[in-house]
matplotlib code that plots the C-alpha trace (Angstrom):
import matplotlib.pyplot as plt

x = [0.0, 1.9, 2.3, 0.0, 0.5, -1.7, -0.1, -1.2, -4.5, -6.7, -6.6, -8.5, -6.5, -8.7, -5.2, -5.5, -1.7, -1.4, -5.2, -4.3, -2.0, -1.2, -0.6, -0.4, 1.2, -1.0, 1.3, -0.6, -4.1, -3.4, -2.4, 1.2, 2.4, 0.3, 1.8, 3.5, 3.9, 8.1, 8.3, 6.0, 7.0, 10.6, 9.1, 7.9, 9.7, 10.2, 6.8, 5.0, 1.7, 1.6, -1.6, -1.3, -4.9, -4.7, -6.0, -8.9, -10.5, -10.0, -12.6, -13.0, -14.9, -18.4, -19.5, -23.2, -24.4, -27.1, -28.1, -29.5, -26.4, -27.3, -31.1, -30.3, -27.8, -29.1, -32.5, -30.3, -31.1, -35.0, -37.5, -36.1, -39.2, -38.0, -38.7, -42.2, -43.9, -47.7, -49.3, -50.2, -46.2, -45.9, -48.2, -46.7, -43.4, -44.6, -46.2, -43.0, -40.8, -43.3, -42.7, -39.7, -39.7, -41.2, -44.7, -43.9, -40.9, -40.6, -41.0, -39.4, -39.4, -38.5, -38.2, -42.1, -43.6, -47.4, -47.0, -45.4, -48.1, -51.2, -53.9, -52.3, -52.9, -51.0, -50.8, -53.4, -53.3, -56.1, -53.7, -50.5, -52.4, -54.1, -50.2, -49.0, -51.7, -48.8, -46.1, -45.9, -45.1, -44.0, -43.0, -41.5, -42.0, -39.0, -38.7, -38.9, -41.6, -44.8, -44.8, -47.8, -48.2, -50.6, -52.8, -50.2, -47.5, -50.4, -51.5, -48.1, -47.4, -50.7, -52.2, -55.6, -58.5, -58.4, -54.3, -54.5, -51.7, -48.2, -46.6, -45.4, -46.9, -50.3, -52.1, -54.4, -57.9, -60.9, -64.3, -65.2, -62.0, -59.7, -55.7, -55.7, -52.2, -50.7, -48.1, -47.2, -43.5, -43.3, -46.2, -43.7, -42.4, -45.1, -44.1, -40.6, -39.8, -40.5, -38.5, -35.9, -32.4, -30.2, -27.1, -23.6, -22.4, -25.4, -24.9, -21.2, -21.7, -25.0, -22.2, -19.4, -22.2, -23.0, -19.8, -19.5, -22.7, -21.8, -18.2, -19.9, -21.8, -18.6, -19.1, -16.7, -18.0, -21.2, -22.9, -25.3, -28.2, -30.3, -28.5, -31.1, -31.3, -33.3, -32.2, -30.7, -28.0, -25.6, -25.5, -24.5, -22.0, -20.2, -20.4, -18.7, -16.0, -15.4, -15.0, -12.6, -10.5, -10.2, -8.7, -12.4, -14.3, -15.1, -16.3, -15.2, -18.2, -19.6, -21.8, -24.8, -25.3, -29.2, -30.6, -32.6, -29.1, -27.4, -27.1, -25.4, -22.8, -22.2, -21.8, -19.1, -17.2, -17.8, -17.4, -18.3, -14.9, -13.8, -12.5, -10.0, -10.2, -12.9, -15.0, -16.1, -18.7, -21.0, -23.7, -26.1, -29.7, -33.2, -36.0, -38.2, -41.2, -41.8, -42.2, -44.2, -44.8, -46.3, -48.2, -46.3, -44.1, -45.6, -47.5, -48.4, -51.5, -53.4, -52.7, -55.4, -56.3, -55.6, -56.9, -54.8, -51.3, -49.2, -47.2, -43.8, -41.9, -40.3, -41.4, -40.0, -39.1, -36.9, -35.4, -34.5, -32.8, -30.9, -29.3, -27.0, -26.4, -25.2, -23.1, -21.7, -20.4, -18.8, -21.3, -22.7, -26.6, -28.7, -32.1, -34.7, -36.9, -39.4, -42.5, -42.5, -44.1, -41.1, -38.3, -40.1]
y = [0.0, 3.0, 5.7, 8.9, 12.5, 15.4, 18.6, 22.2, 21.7, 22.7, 19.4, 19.6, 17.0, 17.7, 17.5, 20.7, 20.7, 20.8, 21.7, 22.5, 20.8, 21.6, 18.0, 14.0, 11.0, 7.7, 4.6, 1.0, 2.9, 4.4, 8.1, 7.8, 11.0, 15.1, 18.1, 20.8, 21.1, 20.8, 18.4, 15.9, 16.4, 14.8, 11.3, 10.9, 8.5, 8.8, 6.3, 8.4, 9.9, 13.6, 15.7, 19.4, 20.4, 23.9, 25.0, 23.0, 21.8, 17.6, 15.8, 12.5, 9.7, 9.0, 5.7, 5.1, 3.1, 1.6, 1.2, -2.0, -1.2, -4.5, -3.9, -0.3, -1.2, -3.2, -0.6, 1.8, -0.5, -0.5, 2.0, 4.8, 5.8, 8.0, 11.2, 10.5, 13.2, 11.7, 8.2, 9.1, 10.3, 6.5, 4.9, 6.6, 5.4, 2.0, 2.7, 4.4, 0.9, -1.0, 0.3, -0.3, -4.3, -6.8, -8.3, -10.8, -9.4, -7.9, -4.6, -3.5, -0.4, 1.2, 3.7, 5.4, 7.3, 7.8, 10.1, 12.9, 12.6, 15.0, 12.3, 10.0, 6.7, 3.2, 1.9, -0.8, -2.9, -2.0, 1.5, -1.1, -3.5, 0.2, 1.0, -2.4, -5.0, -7.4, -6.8, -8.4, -5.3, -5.0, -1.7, -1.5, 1.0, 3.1, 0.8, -2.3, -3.1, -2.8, -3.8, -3.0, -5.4, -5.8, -8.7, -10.5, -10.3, -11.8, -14.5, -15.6, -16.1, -18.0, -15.7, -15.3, -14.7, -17.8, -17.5, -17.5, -15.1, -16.1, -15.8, -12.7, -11.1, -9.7, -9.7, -6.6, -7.5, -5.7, -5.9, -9.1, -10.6, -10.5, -9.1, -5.5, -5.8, -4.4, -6.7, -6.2, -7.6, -11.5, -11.3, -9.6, -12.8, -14.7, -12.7, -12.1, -15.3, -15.9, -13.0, -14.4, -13.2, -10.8, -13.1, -12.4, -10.2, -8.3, -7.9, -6.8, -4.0, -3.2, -2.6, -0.9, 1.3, 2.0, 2.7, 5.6, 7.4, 6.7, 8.1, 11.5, 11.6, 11.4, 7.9, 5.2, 2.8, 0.9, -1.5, -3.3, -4.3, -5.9, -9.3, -12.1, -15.3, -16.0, -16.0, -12.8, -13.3, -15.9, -13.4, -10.6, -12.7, -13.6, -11.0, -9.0, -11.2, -11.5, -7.8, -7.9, -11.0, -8.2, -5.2, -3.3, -2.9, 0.8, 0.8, -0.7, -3.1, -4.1, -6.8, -8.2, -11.8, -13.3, -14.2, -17.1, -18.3, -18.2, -22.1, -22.5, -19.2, -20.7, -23.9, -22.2, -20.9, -17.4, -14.4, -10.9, -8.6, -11.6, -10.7, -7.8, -4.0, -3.7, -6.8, -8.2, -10.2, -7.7, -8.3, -11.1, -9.5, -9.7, -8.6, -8.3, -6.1, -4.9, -1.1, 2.4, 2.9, -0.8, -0.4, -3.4, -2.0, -3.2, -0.6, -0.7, 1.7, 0.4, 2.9, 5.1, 4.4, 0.3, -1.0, -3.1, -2.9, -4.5, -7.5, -8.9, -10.8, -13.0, -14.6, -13.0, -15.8, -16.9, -14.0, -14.2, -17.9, -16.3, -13.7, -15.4, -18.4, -15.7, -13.7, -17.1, -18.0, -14.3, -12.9, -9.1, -9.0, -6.2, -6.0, -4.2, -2.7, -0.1, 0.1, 0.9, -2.3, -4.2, -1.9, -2.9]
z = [0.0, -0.8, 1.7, 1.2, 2.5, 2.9, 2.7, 2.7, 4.5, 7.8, 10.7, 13.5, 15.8, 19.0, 21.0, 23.2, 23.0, 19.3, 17.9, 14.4, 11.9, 8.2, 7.1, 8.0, 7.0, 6.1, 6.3, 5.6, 6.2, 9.2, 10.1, 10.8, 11.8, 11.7, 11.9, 9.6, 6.4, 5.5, 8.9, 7.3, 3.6, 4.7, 5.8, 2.0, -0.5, -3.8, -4.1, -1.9, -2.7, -2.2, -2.3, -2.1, -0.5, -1.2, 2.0, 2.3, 5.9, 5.7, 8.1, 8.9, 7.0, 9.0, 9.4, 9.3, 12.7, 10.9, 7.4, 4.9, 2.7, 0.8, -0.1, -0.2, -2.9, -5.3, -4.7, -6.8, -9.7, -9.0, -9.3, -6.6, -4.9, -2.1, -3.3, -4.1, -3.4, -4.2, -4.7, -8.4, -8.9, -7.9, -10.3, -12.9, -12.5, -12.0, -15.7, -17.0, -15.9, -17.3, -20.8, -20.6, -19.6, -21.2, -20.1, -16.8, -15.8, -12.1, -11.3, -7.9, -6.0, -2.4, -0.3, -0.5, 2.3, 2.2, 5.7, 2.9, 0.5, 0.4, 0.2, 3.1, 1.5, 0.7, -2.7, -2.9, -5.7, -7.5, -8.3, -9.0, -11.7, -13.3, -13.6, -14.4, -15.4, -17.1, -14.7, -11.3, -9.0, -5.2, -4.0, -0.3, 2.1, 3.4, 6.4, 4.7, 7.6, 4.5, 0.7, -1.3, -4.6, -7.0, -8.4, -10.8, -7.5, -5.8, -7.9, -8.6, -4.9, -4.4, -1.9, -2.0, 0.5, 1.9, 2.3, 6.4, 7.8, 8.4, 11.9, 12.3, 9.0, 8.8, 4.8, 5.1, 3.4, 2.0, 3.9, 1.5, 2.9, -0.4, 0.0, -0.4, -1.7, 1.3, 3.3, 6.8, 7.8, 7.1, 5.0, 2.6, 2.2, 0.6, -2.6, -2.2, -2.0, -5.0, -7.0, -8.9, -6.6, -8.0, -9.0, -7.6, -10.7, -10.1, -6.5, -6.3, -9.2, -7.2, -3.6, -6.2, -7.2, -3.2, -2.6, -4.9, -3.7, -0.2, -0.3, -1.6, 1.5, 3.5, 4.7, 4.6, 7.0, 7.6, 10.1, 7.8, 9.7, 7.0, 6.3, 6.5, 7.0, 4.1, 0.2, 0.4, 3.2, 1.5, -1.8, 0.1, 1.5, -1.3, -2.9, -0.4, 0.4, -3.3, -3.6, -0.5, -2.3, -5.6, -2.9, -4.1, -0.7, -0.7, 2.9, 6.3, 6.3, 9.9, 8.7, 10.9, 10.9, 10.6, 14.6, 12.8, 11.8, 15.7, 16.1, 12.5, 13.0, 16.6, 15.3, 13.0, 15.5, 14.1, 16.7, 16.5, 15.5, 13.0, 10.0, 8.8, 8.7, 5.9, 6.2, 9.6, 11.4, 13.7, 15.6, 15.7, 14.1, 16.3, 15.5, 18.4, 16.7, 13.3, 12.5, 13.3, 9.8, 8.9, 12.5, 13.9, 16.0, 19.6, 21.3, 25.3, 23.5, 20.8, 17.1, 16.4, 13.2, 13.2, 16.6, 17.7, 19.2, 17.2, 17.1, 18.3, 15.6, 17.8, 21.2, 24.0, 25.1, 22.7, 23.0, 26.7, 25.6, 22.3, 23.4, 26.5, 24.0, 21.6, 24.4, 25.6, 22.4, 21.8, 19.5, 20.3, 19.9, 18.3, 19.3, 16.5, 19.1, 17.6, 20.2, 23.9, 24.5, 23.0, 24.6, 28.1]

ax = plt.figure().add_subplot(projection="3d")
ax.plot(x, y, z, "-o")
ax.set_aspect("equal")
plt.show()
């Protein structure tokens, strides 16, 4: 790794001794040595790398505590729904994607917020199939707690009105009992289980890709919180220690093992910190409720407008065995705890 030196700029060191520095010297990915200007140009070789910041203030990368870097990533590649600013802006770029796929194909979609929109309302799929009536659509909410999807999703998946609930999902219906096509937490999995996975190649141009927009934020590290123990977390696996094998990991990657996979990581002998200074095992995953947004998050109060106080997604009990097996076997624990009820 050649050494790199940054000269001519503005350092905040936070040492009340020495509060201000000119330049610093980076040796194997690591500061090496801060100070002036000429004092730190003389440790440079003739391989060095020398960069002459003309003044400018240098800060620190950030590292985000707590992001779904993986479904986040390959969500650059799908219809980005964030700024929505209306359920009929929406529809119409569920219409505009499917011109531009063939008939059959998946359209998918995240990030919407119904709380921003004038007319406060969830897709339903009656507005997806006007949009789409040949594609199968699902289109997550910004927590990933809620999907709404339309009839050919639906009918794909099998679920009908006689589909009974899963554990820990809810399948909201109409007053004649059919699926209004929105999905509440593991009911999201009736129809996502049966999307075609993005492939490997996919995935690691999908992280390169997160990389770039991440590092023009400022952040070079992650804890990704998102990893599953479904069809999604062996992927993101692979493709991230693939990237690492290449040298191409553009963040320092704190990555969050599945808490329905505790008994195969501890039969692994995996431990939290394991791994290397870009890619390492976190925290084991819990989920203990769902979310505000999908009303799932578990309330001591019922919500106003649903009636009911939501739900945990996995027994407390089960819980209160997991997470000293986990600690025994040298693995941190993170808790998803949204309501009151499941902080209690």
């Amino acid at each position: 790794m050649t050494d790199l030196f940054l000269v001519n700029g503005r350092f905040h060191t936070q040492d009340p001794d020495y509060p201000g520095a000119t330049a610093v010297a980076i040796r194997g990915g690591r500061l090496w040595a801060v100070g002036g200007d000429e004092e730190i140009r003389t440790l440079a070789g003739s391989s060095s790398r020398v960069i002459d910041l003309e003044g400018r203030r240098v800060l620190p990368g950030m590292t985000d505590a707590h992001v779904h870097f993986y479904d986040w990533s390959l969500g650059l590649r799908q219809l980005p729904l964030a700024g929505a600013t209306s359920l009929d802006e929406v529809c119409a770029g569920v219409a505009r994607r499917a011109g531009e796929l063939p008939p059959g194909r998946w359209i998918l979609g995240q990030g919407w917020n119904e709380t921003r929109w004038p007319q406060v309302r969830m897709p339903a799929r009656a507005d997806l199939d006007g949009a789409a009536p040949e594609h199968p659509v699902i289109l997550w909410r910004n927590d990933l707690h809620l999907a709404s999807v339309n009839s050919r999703a639906l009918e794909l998946a099998g679920v009908s009105g006689d589909t009974p609930d899963p554990p820990e999902g809810i399948i909201d219906r109409d007053e004649a009992g059919q699926p209004t096509g929105v999905l509440r937490d593991l009911a999201i999995n009736l129809v996502s289980d049966i999307i075609p996975s993005a492939t490997e190649d996919e995935t690691v141009a999908a992280m390169q890709e997160g990389f770039t927009v991440l590092h023009r934020l400022g952040l070079t590290g992650v804890h990704d919180y998102r990893i599953m123990g479904g069809a999604d977390g062996p992927p993101a696996f692979r493709a991230l220690q693939r990237l690492q094998a290449a040298g191409e990991v553009g963040l320092r990657m704190w990555t969050h093992v599945p808490g329905e996979r505790l008994d195969e990581v501890i039969a692994l002998g995996l431990r939290t910190g394991f791994g290397d200074d870009f890619v390492r095992v976190g925290h084991v995953k819990m989920f203990s409720d769902g979310g505000q947004g999908a009303r799932t998050a578990w309330m001591l109060e019922p919500y106003e407008d649903a009636g009911h106080c939501g739900m945990p997604l996995t027994p407390m009990a089960d819980l209160a065995e997991a997470i000293p097996k986990a600690d025994r076997a040298g693995l941190a624990v993170a808790v998803h705890a949204i309501g009151d009820r499941a902080n209690r």
